[in-house]
N, C-alpha and C positions, 0 to 999 in steps of 0.2 A: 515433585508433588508439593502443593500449599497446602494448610489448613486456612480456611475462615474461620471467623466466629461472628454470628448474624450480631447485629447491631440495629440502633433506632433511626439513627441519623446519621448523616457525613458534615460536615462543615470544613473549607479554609478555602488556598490559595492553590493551582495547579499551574507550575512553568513548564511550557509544552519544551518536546526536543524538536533537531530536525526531522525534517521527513525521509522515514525509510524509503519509502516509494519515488521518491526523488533523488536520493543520496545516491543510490544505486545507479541508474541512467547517469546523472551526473557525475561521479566517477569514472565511468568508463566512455565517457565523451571527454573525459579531462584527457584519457591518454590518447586521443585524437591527434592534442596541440605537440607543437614542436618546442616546445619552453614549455616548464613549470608550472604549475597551476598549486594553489593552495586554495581547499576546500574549508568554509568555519559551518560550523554549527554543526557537524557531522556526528548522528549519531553511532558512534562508534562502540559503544557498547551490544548492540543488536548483532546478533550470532549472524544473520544474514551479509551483512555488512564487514562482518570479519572472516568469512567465505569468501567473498567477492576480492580482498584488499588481497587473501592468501592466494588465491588461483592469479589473480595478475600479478604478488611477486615472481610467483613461478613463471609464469610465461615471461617476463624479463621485465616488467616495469618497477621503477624504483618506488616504494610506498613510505610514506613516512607522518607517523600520526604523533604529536604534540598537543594533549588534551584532545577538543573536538574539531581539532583543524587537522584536516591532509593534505599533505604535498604530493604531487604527481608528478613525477617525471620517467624519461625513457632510458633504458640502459641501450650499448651499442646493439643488445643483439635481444629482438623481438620474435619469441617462438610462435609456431602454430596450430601449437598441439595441445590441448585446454586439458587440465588434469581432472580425472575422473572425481575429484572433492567438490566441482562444481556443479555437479549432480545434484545437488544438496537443494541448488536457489532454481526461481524460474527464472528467475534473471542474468541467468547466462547466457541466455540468448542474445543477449545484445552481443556476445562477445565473438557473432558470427558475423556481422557486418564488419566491427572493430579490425579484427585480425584480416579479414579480407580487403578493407583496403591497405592496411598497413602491411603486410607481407604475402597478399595473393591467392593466401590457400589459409585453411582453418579445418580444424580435424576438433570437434567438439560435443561431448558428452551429451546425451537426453537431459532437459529442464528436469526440476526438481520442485519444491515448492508446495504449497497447501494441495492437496487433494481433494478435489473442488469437483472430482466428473470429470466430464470430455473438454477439458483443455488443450485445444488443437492449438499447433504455431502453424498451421499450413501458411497466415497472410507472411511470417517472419521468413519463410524459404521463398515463399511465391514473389516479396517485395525483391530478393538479392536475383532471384533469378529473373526478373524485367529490368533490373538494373544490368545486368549482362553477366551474372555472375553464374556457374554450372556445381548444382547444391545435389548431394546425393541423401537420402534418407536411411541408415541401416537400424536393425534392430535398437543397439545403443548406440549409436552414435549417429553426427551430422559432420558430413563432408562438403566441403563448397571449395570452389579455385575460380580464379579468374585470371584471363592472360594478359589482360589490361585494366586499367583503369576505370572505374564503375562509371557508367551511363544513366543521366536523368531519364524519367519514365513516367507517364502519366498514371497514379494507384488509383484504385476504387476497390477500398475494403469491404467485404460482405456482412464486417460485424465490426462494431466502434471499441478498436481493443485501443488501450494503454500502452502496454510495452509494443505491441506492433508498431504503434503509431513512433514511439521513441526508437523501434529500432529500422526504420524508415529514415529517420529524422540523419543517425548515423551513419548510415549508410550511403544517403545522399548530401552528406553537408561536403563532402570533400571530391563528390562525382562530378564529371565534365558534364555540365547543362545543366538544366532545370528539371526539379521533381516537382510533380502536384500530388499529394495527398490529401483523395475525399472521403467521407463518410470516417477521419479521422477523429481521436480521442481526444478534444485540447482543453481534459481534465488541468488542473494545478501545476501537478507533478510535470505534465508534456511540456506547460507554459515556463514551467522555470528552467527546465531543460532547453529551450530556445532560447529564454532570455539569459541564461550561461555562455551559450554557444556564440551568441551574435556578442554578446561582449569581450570574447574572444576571435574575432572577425569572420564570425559567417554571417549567412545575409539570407533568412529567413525571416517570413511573416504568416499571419495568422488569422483567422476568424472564425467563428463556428465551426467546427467539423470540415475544416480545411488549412491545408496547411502546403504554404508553398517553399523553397529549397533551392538558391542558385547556388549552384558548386561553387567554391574556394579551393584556391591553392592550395592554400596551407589556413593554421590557428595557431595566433600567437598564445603565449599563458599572460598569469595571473591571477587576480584574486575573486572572490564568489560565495556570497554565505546563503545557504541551502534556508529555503523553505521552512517556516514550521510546521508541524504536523496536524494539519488538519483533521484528520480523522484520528488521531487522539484527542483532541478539543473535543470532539463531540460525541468520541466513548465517554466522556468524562462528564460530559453536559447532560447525556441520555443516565447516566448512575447516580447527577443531582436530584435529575427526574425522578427515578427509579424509586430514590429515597426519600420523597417528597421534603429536599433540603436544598440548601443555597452551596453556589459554589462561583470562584473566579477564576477567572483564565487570564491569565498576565500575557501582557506584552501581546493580545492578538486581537485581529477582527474580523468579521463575519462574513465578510466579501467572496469567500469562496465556499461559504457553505449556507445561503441560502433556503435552499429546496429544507433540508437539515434543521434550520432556524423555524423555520414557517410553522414544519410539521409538528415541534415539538411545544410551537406557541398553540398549535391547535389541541393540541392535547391539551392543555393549559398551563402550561410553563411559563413566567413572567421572563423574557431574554431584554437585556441592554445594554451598550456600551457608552463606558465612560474612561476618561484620562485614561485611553490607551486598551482599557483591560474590556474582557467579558464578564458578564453577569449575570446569575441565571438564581434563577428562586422557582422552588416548588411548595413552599412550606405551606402546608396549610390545605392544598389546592386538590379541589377534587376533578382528577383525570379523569378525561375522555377517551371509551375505544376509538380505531383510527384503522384504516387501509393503508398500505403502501405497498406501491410498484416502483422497482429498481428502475434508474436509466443510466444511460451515459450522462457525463456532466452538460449541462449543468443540475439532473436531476440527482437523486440519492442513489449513491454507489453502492453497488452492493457488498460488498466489505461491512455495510453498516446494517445490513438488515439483520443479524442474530442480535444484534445487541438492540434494536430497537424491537427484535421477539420476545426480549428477555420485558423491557419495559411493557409491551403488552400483555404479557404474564400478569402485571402487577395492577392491573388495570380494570377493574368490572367493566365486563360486557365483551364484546366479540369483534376483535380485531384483526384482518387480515392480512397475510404479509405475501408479496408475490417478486418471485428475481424473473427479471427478465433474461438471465446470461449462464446464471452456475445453481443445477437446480442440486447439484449435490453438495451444497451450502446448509441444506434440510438437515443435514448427518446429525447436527444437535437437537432436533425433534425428540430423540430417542431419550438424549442427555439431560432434558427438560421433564422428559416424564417421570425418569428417578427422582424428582422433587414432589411430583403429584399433580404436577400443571395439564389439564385439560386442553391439550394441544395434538391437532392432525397433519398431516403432511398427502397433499394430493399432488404429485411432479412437481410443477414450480409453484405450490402455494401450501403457506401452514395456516389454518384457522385456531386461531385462539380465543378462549371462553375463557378469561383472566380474572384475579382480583380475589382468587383464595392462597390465604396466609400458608404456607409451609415451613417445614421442616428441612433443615440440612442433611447432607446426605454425600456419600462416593461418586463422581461422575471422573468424566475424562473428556482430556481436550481436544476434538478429533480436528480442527484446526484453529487458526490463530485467532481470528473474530471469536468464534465459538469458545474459546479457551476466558477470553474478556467479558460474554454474555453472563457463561458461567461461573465465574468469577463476581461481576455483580449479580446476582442470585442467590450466591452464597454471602453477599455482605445483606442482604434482605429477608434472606432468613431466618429464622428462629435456631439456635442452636449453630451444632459444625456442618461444614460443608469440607470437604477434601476433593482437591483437583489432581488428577494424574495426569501425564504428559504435558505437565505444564511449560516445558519447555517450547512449543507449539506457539503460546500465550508471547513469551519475552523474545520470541522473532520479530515482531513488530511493537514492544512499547517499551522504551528506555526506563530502568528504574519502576517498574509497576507497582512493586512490592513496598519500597521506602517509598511511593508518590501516594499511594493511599495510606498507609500510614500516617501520611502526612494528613489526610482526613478526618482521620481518627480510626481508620479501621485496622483490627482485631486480626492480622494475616503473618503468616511466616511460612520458611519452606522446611520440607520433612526431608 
């Protein structure tokens, strides 16, 4: 649990980490390669991130972290039996292509991860099993084998997922022929996850919502510094918003969040970059209600949509928010009305009537966006706020607690 204490303003400097949503896939393509691989900018403090590094010492790879660099390499003997602690992440699914090219067969626990609704992996079994692989579905667990070596295979995803898309990418980087993946994800997170791979000699390219895959031998190792975290730069830009204040983003630029930038200029947010950094100012400025509909990249992910609920909150007049993908994203509807915000939930859409001052108050994190919404809400309000299940919240942002402090806000944990 944290406490807030509302406050007027935020003011300083924010150094993003790397990206969980990259880190992830990229480690577990690091133990693809036949050599070493050393991972930098790895946020390794993220509980996700230290689930993933735990579940692949156990199955037998060598992990080795020195500040936010890891090394990856392979011991003689690679299991295929995934331990039930990987339950934990959704991103153990990758570790079904992983272990199946690498030893055959794969015996691996149900995803874990935000509870979000009906989060099917039907594309992640459906892609091993055109690749030639034989995937069985039980209650808890995922079984897959294959008697040989994975086969390229033309995909056509029904819906533009992420980690599909990534564990497509694994699956086929080391199969005999060529993969075409269409209607695929090639968010950030996918694009550096190829641009990893091909600098470890695969031979993948890319264009909108396509993604093509000729088999290699093998991946030699070496070196690779992960992504920064995009969608912490623009938690942090939506909370400048938020608090009609200035704030900078060191070391980053705007290139991959766009749709993001536009919207928040339409609200009226002054955004720019200079010598390297971002720069965003609200002070003074009177915010605009605003619509938004989720897409795949390169529209606004929806990841971002509670925390641009929360900025509508703070917003006179009537602002609507719609996901195209996860409509049980809503779940902080509830968490918002314990503040007194004037806010409805119809399936995939909340309408909000923003722009009355509140009170702090008890909520809970029922996932990890939602955990950051409410969180900026509580630095915008009047008095305390207290967050339960904050732990939800520090899955996806390194240092949250010491990074807004660094602000100036008023926060610690109970």
């Amino acid at each position: 649990m944290v406490s807030i204490k509302g406050t007027n303003s935020i003011f300083g400097e924010v150094a993003l980490s790397g990206a969980k949503n990259a880190a992830l896939p990229l480690i577990v393509g690091a133990c693809l390669c036949s050599e070493p691989v050393t991972l930098h900018n790895m946020p390794v403090e993220l509980n996700d991130l230290k689930v993933m590094m735990s579940v692949l010492r156990d199955i037998g790879f060598i992990i080795e972290v020195n500040g936010h660099s890891v090394t990856v390499s392979r011991s003689d003997e690679i299991k295929s039996e995934v331990p039930d602690e990987a339950s934990k992440i959704r991103y153990s699914l990758l570790l079904l292509p992983l272990l199946i090219t690498l030893t055959g067969k794969v015996s691996n626990p149900l995803p874990g991860g935000c509870k979000l609704g009906d989060r099917k992996f039907d594309i992640h079994l459906e892609t091993l099993r055109k690749l030639g692989a034989d995937i069985v579905e039980e209650e808890f667990c995922i079984f897959g084998h294959a008697e040989k070596r994975l086969t390229g295979a033309d995909l056509l995803f029904h819906i533009a997922t992420t980690s599909g898309s990534e564990g497509a990418i694994i699956a086929a980087v080391l199969a005999d022929g060529k993969t075409t993946v269409r209607n695929a994800n090639t968010r950030p997170e996918v694009i550096d996850l190829i641009d990893f791979l091909n600098a470890m000699g695969a031979d993948i390219t890319y264009s909108t919502r396509c993604i093509e895959i000729n088999g290699v031998s093998s991946l030699h190792g070496g070196e690779y510094t992960v992504l920064k975290d995009s969608h912490e730069a623009v938690s942090y830009m939506i909370l400048a918003t938020l608090m009609r204040s200035e704030i900078v983003i060191k070391d980053f630029d705007t290139r991959f969040i766009g749709e993001d930038v536009a919207l928040l200029k339409a609200i009226g947010a002054d955004i720019f970059e200079w010598g390297g950094n971002v720069y965003l100012t609200a002070k003074g400025k009177k915010l605009k209600p605003f619509s938004l509909t989720t897409a795949p990249y390169p529209g606004i992910n929806s990841d971002m949509q509670p925390l641009f609920a929360a900025l509508a909150c703070t917003v006179d007049g009537e602002s609507i928010i719609t996901d195209t993908r996860f409509t049980e994203r809503f779940q902080y509807v509830d968490e918002f009305k314990k503040f007194g915000f004037d806010i409805v939930n119809y399936q995939n859409c909340a309408i909000i009537n923003g722009g009355k001052r509140i009170n702090g108050t008890d909520v809970w994190a029922t996932d990890l966006r939602a955990g950051a919404a409410l969180t900026f809400l509580g630095v915008w309000a009047q008095g305390e706020t207290r967050i339960d299940n904050y732990y939800q919240t520090q899955r996806g942002y390194v240092n949250i607690i010491e990074k807004l402090r660094g602000l100036g806000v008023e926060i610690s944990e109970i």
